[in-house]
FISE-199749 format. One line per 8 residues: for each residue x, z, y of C-alpha. Coordinates in Angstrom, 2 decimals. Layout:
BEGIN
X:Z:Y; ...
//
This chain:
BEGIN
3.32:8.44:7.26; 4.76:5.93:5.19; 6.37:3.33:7.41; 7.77:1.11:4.74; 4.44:0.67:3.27; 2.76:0.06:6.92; 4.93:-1.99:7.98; 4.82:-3.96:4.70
1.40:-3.93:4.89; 1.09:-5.79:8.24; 4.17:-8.10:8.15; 1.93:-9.45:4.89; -1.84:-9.09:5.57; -1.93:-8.17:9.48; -4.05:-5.27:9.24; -5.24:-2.64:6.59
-8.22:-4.08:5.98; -7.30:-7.30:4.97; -4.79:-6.04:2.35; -7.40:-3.42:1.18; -10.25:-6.85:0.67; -7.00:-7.97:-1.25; -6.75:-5.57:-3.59; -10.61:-4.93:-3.63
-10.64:-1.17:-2.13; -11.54:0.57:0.97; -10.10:0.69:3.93; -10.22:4.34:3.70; -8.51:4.59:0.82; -5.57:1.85:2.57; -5.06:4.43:5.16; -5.03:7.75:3.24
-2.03:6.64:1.16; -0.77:4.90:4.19; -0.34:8.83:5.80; 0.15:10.20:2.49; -2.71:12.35:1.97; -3.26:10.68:-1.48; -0.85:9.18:-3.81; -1.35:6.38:-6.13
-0.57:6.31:-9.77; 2.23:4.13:-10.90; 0.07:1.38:-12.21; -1.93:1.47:-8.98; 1.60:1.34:-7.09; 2.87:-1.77:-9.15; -0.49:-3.31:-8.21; 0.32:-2.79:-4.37
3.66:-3.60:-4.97; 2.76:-7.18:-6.42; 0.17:-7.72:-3.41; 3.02:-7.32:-0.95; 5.71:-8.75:-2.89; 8.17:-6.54:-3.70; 9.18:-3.46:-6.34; 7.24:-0.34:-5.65
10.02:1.54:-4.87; 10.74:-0.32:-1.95; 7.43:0.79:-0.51; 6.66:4.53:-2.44; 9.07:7.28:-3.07; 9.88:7.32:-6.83; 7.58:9.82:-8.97
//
């Protein structure tokens, strides 16, 4: 699981599927990169970066 981006996730948006509205996905798709069974491109990484306001590598492991 990736705690930085959970936790990053709710200290901004209080729950996955308010940041997912945010960024106009699924839910679904919130919690599979959330538990790492999918990982985002870079550009979709910057883009979840800039929702939670900070550098994607404070939230993703570096590619």
């Amino acid at each position: 699981m990736n705690i930085r981006l959970k936790m990053k996730i709710l200290s901004k948006y209080r729950k996955q599927i308010d940041f997912a509205k945010a960024l106009g996905i699924t839910a679904t798709r919130v919690s599979r990169v959330v538990h790492e069974s999918i990982e985002l491109l870079p550009e979709e990484q910057k883009k979840w970066a800039e929702k939670l306001s900070c550098e994607p590598n404070d939230i993703f492991k570096p590619v």
